[in-house]
VEXVOLO-536029 format. One record per atom (N, C-alpha, C): residue number from 1; x negated, y negated, z; atom name. Coordinates in steps of 0.2 Angstrom, whole numbers. Example, Ala and Ser with C-alpha at 12.3 -4.5 7.8 and 13.67 -1.06 7.14 Angstrom:
REM residues 2
+-----+-------+-------+-------+----+
|   i |     X |     Y |     Z | at |
+-----+-------+-------+-------+----+
|   1 |   -66 |    28 |    39 |  N |
|   1 |   -62 |    22 |    39 | CA |
|   1 |   -66 |    16 |    39 |  C |
|   2 |   -64 |    11 |    35 |  N |
|   2 |   -68 |     5 |    36 | CA |
|   2 |   -64 |     0 |    39 |  C |
+-----+-------+-------+-------+----+
REM end
This chain:
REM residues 152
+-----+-------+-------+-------+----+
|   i |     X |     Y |     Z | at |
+-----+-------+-------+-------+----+
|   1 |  -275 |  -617 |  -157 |  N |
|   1 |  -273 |  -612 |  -153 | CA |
|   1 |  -277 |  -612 |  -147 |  C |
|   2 |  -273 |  -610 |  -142 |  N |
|   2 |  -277 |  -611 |  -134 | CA |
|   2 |  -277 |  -603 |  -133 |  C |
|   3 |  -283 |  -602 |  -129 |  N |
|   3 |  -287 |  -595 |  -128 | CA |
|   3 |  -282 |  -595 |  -122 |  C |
|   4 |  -279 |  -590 |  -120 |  N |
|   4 |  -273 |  -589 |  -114 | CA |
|   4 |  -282 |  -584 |  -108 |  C |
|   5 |  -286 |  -586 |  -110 |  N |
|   5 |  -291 |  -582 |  -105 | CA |
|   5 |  -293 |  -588 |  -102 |  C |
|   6 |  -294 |  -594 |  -103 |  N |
|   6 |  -298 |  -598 |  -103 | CA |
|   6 |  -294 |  -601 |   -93 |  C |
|   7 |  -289 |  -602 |   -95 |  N |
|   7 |  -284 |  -603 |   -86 | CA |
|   7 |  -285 |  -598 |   -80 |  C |
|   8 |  -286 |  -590 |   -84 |  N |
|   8 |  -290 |  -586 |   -76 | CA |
|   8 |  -296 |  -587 |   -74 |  C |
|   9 |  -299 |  -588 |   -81 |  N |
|   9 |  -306 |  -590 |   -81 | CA |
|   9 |  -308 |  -595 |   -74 |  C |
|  10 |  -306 |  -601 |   -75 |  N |
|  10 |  -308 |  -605 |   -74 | CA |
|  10 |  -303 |  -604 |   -66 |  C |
|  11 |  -299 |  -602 |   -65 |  N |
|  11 |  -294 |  -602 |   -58 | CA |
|  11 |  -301 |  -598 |   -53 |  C |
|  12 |  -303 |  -592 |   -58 |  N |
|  12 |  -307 |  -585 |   -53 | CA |
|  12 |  -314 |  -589 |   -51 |  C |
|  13 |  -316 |  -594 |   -55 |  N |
|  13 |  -322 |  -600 |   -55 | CA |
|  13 |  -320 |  -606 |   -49 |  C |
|  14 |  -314 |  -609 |   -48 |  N |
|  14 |  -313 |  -614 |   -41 | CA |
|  14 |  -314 |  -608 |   -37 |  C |
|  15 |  -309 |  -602 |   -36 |  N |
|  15 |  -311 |  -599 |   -31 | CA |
|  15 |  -316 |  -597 |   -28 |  C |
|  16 |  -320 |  -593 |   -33 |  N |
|  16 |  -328 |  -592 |   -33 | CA |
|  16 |  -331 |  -596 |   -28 |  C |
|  17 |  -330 |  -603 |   -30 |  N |
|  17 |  -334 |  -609 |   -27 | CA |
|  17 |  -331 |  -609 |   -21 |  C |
|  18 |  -326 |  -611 |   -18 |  N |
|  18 |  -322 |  -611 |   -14 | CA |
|  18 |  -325 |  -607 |    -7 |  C |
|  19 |  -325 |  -601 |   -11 |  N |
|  19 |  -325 |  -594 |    -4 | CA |
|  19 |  -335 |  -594 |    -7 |  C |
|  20 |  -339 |  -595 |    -8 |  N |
|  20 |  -348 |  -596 |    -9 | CA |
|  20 |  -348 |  -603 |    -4 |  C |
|  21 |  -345 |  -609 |    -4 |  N |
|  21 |  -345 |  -614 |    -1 | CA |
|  21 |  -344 |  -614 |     7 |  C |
|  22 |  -340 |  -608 |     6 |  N |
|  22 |  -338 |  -607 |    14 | CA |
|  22 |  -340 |  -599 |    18 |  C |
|  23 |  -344 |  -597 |    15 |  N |
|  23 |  -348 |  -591 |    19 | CA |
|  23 |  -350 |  -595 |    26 |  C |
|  24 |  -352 |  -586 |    28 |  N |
|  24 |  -355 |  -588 |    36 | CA |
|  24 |  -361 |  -592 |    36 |  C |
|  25 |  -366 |  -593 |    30 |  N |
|  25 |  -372 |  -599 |    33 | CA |
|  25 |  -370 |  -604 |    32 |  C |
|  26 |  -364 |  -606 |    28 |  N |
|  26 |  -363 |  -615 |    27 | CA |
|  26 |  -360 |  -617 |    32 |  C |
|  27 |  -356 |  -613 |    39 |  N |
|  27 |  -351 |  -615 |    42 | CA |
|  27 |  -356 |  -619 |    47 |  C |
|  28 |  -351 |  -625 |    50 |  N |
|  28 |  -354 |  -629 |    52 | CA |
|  28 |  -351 |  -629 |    60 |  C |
|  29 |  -354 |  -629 |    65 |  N |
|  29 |  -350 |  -630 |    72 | CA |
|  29 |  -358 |  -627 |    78 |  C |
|  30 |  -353 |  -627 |    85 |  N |
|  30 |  -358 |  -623 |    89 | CA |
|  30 |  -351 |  -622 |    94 |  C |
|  31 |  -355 |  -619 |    98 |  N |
|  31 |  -353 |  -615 |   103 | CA |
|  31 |  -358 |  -612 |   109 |  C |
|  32 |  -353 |  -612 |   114 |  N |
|  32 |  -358 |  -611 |   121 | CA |
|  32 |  -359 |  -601 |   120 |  C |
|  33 |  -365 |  -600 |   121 |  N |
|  33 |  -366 |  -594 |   123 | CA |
|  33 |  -368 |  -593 |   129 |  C |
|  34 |  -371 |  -587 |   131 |  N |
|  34 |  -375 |  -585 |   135 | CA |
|  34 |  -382 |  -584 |   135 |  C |
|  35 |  -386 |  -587 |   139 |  N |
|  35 |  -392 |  -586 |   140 | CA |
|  35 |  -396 |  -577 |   138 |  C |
|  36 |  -391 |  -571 |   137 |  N |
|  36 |  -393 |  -566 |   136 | CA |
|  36 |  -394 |  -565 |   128 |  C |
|  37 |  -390 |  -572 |   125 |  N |
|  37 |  -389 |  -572 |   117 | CA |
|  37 |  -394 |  -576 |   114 |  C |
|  38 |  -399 |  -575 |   119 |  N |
|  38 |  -406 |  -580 |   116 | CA |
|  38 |  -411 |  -574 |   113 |  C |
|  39 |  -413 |  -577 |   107 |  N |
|  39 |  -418 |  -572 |   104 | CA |
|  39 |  -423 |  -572 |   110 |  C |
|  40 |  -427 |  -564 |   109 |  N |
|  40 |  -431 |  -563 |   114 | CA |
|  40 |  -440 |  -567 |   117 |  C |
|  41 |  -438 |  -570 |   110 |  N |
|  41 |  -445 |  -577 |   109 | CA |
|  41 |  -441 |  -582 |   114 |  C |
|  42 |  -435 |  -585 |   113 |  N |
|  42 |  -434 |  -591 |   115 | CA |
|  42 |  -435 |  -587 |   127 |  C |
|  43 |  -432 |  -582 |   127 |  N |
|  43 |  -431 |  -581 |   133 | CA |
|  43 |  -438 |  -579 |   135 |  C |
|  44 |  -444 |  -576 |   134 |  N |
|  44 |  -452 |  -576 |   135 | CA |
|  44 |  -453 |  -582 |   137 |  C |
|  45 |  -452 |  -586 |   132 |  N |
|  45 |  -452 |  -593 |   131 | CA |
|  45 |  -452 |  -597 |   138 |  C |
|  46 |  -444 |  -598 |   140 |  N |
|  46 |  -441 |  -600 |   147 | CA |
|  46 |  -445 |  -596 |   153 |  C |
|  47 |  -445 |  -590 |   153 |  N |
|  47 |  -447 |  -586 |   160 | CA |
|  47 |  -455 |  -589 |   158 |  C |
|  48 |  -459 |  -592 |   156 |  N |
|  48 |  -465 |  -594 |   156 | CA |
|  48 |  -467 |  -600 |   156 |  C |
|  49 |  -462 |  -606 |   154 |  N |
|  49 |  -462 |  -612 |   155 | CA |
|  49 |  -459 |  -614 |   160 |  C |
|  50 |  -454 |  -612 |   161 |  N |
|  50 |  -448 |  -614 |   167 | CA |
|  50 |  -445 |  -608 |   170 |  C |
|  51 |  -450 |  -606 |   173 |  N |
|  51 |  -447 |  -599 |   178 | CA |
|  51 |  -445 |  -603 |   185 |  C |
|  52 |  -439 |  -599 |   186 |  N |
|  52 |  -435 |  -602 |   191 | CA |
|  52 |  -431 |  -610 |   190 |  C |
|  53 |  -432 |  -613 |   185 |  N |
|  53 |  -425 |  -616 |   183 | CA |
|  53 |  -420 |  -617 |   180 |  C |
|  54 |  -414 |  -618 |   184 |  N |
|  54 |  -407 |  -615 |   181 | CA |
|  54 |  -406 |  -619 |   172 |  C |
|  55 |  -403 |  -615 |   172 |  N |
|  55 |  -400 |  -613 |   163 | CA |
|  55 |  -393 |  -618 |   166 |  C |
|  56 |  -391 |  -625 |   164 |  N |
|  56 |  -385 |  -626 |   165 | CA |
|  56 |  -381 |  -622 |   155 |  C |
|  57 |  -383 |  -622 |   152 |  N |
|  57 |  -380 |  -621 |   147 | CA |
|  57 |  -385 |  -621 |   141 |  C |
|  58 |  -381 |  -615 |   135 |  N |
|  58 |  -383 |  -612 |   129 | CA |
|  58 |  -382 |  -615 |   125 |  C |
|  59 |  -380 |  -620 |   118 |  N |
|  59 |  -377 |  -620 |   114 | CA |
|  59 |  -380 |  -617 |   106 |  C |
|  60 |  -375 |  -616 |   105 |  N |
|  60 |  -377 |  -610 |    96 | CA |
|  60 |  -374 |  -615 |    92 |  C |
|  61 |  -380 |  -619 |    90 |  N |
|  61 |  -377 |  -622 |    82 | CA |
|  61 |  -378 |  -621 |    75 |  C |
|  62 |  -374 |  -623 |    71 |  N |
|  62 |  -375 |  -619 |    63 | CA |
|  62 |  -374 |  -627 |    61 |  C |
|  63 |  -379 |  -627 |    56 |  N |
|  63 |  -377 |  -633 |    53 | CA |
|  63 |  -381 |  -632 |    45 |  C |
|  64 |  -376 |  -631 |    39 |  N |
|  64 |  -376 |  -628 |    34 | CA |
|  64 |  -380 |  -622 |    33 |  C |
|  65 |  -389 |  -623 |    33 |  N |
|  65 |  -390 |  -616 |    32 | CA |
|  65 |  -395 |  -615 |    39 |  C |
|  66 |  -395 |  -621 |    43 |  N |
|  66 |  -398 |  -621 |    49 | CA |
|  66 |  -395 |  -618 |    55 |  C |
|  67 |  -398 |  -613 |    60 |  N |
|  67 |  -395 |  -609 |    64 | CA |
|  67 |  -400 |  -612 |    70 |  C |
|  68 |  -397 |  -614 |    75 |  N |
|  68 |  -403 |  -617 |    83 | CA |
|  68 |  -398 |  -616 |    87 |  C |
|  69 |  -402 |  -614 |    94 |  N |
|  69 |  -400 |  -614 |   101 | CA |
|  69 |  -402 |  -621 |   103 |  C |
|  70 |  -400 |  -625 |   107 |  N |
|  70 |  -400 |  -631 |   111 | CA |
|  70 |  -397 |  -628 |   118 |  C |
|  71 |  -403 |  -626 |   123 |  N |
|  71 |  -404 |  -627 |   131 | CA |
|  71 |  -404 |  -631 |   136 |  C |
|  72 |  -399 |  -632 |   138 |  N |
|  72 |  -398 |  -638 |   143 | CA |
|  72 |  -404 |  -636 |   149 |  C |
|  73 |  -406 |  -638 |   153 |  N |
|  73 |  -410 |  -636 |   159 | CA |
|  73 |  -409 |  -641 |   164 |  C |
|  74 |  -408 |  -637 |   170 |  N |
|  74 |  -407 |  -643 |   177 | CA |
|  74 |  -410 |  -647 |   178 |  C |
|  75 |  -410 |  -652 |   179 |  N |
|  75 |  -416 |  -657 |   180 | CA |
|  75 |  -416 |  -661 |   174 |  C |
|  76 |  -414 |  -660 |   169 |  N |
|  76 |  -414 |  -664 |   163 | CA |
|  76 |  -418 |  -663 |   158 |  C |
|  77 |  -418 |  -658 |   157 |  N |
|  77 |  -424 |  -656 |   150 | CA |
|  77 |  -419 |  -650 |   146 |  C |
|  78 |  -419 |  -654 |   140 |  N |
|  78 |  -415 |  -648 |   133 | CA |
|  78 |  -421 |  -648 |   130 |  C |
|  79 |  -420 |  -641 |   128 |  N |
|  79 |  -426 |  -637 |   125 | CA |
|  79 |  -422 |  -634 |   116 |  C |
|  80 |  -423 |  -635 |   111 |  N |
|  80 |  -419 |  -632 |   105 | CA |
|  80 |  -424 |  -626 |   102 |  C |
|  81 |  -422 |  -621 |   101 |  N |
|  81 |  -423 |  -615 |    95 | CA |
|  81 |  -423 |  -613 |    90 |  C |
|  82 |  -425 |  -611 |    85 |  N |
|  82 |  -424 |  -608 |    80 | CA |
|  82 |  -421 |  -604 |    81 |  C |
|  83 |  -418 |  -600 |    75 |  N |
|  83 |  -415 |  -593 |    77 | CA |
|  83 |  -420 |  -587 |    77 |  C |
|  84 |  -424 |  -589 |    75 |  N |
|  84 |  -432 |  -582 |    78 | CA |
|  84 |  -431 |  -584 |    85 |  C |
|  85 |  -431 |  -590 |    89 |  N |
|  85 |  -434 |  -590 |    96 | CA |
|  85 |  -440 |  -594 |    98 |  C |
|  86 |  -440 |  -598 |    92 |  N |
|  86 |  -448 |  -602 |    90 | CA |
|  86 |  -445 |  -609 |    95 |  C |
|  87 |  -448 |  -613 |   100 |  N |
|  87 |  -447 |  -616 |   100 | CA |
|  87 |  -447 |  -625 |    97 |  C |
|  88 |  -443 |  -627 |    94 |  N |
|  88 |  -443 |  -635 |    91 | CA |
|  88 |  -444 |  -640 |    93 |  C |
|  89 |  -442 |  -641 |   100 |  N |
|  89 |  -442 |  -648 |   103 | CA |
|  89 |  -440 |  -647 |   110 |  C |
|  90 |  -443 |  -650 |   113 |  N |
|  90 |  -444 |  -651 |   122 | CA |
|  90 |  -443 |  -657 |   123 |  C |
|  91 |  -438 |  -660 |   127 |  N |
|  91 |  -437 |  -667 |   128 | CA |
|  91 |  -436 |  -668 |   134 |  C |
|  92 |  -437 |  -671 |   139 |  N |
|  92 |  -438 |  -672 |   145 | CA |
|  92 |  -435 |  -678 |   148 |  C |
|  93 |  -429 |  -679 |   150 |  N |
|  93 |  -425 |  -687 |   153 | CA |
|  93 |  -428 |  -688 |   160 |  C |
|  94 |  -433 |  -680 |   163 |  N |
|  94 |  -436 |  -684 |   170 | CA |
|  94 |  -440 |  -677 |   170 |  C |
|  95 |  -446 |  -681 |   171 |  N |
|  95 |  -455 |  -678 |   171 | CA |
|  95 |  -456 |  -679 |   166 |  C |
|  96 |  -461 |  -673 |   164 |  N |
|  96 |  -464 |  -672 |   159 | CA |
|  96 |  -465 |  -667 |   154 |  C |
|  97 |  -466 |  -665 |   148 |  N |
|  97 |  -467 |  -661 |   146 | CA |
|  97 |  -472 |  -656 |   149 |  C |
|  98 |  -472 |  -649 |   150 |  N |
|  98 |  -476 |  -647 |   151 | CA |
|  98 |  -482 |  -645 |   148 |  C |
|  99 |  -490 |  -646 |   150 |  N |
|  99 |  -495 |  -647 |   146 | CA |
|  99 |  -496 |  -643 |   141 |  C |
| 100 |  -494 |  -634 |   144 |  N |
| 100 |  -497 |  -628 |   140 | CA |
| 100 |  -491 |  -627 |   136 |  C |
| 101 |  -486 |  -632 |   134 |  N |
| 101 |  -483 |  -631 |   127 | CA |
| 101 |  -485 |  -635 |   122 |  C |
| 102 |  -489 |  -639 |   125 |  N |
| 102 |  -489 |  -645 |   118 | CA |
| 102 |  -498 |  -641 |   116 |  C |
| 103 |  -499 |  -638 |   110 |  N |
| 103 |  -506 |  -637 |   108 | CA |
| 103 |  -512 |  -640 |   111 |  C |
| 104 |  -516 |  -635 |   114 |  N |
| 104 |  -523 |  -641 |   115 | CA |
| 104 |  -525 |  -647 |   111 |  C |
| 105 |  -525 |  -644 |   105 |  N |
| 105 |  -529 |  -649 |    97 | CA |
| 105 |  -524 |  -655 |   101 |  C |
| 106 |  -518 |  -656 |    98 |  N |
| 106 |  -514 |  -662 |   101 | CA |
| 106 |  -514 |  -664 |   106 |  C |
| 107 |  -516 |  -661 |   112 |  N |
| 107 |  -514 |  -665 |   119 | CA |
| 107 |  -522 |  -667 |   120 |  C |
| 108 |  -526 |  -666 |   119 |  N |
| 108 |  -531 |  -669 |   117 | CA |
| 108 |  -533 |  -675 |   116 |  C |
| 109 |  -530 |  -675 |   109 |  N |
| 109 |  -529 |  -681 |   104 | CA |
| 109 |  -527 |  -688 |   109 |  C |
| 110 |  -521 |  -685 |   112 |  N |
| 110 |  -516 |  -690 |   117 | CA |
| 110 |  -518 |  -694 |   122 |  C |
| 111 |  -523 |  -688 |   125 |  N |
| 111 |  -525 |  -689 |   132 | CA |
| 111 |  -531 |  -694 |   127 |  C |
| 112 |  -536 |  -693 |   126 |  N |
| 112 |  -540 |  -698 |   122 | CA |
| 112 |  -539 |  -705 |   120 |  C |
| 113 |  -534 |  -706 |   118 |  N |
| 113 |  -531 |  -713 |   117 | CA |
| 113 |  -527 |  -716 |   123 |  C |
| 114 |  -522 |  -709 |   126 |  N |
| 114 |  -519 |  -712 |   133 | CA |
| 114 |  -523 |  -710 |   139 |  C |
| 115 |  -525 |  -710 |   144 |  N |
| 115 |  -531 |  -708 |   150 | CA |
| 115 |  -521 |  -706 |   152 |  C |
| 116 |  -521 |  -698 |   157 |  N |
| 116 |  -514 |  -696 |   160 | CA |
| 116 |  -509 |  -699 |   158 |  C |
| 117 |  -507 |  -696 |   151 |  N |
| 117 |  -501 |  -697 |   149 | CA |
| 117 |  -496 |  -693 |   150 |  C |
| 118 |  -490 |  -697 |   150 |  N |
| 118 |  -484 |  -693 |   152 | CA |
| 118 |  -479 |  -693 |   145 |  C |
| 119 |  -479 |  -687 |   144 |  N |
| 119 |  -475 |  -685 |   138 | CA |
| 119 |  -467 |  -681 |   140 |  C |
| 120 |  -464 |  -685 |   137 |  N |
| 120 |  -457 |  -684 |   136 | CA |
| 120 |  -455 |  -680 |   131 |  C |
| 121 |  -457 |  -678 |   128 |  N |
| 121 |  -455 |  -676 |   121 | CA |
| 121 |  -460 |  -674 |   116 |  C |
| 122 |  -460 |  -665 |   115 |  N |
| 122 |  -464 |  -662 |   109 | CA |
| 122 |  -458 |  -660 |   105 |  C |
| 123 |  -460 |  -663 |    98 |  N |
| 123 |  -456 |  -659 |    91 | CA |
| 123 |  -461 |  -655 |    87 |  C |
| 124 |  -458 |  -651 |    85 |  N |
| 124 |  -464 |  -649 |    80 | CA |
| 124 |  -457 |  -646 |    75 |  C |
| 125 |  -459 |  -648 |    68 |  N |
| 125 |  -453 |  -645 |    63 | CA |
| 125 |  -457 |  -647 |    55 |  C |
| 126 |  -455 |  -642 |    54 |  N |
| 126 |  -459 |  -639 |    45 | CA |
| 126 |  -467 |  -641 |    47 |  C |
| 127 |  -468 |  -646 |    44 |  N |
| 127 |  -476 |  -648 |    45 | CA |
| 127 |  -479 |  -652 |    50 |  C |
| 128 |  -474 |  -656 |    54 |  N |
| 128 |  -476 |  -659 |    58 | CA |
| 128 |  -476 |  -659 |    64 |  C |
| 129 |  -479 |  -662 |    69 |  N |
| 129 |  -480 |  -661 |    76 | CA |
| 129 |  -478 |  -670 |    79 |  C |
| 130 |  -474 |  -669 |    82 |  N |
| 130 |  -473 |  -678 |    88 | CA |
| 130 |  -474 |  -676 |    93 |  C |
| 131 |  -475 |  -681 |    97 |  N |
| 131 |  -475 |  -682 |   102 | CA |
| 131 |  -474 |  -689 |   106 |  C |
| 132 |  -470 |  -691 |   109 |  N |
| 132 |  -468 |  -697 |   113 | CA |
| 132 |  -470 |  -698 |   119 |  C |
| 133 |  -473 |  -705 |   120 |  N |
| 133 |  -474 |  -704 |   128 | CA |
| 133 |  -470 |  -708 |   132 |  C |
| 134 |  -470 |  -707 |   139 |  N |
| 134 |  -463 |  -711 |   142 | CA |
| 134 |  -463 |  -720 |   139 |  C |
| 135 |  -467 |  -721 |   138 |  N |
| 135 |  -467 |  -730 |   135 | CA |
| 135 |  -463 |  -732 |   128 |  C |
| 136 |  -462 |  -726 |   125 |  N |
| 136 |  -458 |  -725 |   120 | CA |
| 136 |  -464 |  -725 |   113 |  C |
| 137 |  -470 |  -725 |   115 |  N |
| 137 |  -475 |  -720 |   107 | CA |
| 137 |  -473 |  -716 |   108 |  C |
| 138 |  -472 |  -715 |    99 |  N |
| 138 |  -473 |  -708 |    97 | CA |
| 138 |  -478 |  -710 |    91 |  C |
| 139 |  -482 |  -702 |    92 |  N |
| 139 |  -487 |  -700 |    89 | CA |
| 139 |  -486 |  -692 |    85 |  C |
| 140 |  -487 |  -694 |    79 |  N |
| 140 |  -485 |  -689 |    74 | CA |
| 140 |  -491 |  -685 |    71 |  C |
| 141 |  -492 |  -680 |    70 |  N |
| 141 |  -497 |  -676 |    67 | CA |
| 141 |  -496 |  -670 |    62 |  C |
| 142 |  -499 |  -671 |    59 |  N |
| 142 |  -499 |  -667 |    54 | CA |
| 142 |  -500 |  -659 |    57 |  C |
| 143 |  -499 |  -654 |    49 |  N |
| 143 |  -501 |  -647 |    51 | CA |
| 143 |  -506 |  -645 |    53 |  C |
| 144 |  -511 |  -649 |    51 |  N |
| 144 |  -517 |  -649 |    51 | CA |
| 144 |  -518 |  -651 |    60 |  C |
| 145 |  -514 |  -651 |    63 |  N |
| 145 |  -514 |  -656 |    70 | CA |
| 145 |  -520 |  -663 |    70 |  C |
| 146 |  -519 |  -667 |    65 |  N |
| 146 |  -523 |  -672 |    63 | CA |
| 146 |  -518 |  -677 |    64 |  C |
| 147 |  -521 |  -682 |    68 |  N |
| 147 |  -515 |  -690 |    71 | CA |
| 147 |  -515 |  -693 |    63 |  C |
| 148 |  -508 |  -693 |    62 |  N |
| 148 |  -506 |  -697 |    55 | CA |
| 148 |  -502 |  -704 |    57 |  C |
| 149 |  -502 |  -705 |    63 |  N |
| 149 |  -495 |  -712 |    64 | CA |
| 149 |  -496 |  -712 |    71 |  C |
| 150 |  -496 |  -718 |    73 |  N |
| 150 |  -493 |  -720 |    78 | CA |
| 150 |  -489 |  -725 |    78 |  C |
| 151 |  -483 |  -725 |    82 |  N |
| 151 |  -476 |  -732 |    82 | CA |
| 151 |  -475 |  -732 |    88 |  C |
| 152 |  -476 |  -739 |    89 |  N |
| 152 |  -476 |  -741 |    98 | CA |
| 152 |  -470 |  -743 |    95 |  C |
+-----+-------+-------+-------+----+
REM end
């Protein structure tokens, strides 16, 4: 004999999953915003790093349960966000990074092994720290801001 419960059961179960699969944090896309839709950390941020360079564009990405801003800037340098405002990465297609973003303890480190280095590129994500120079090293460090790698 077949339970006649066992078919809504399992129908209100696909749906279940269905509509949990596709809530607001899994959805996956961006979108341009406005620079006024930046957390208040990412904009201190800008007006202290890059005061007086234009914002060519905002983008608002979702990607499963990750939320980030990616800042276009004139001159060639995208800067990405957390959605607090934290910044993640500075990458630079022309100069440099600027010094007083990337940690003492780390620029340090760099300058010590490179005499005037020019850095294109600070990541910093979960625990670690990189850093690239225009030659194409990157130099990765721990939480502990201690050099764990180099890869020429």
């Amino acid at each position: 004999m077949k339970n006649p419960l066992v078919r809504p059961i399992a129908l209100a179960a696909a749906i279940f999953t269905i509509l949990l699969s596709c809530n607001g944090s899994s959805f996956s896309g961006e979108k341009t915003v406005s620079t006024s839709q930046l957390p208040d950390k990412a904009k201190l941020f800008l007006e202290t790093h890059y005061s007086g360079v234009r914002i060519k564009e905002v983008v608002l990405q979702h990607r499963a349960s990750l939320t980030e801003y990616e800042v276009d800037l004139k001159g060639g340098t995208e800067l990405h966000f957390d959605r607090n405002g934290f910044c993640t990465e500075v990458y630079c297609t022309k100069g440099s990074v600027p010094e007083a973003i990337i940690p003492e303890v780390i620029f340090q480190q760099v300058r010590q092994r490179y005499p005037d280095p020019v850095i294109i590129k600070y990541e910093h994500e979960d625990r670690l720290y990189e850093v690239r120079l225009i030659d194409g090293t990157e130099l990765t460090f721990n939480r502990a801001m201690r050099l764990i790698n180099i890869d020429n």
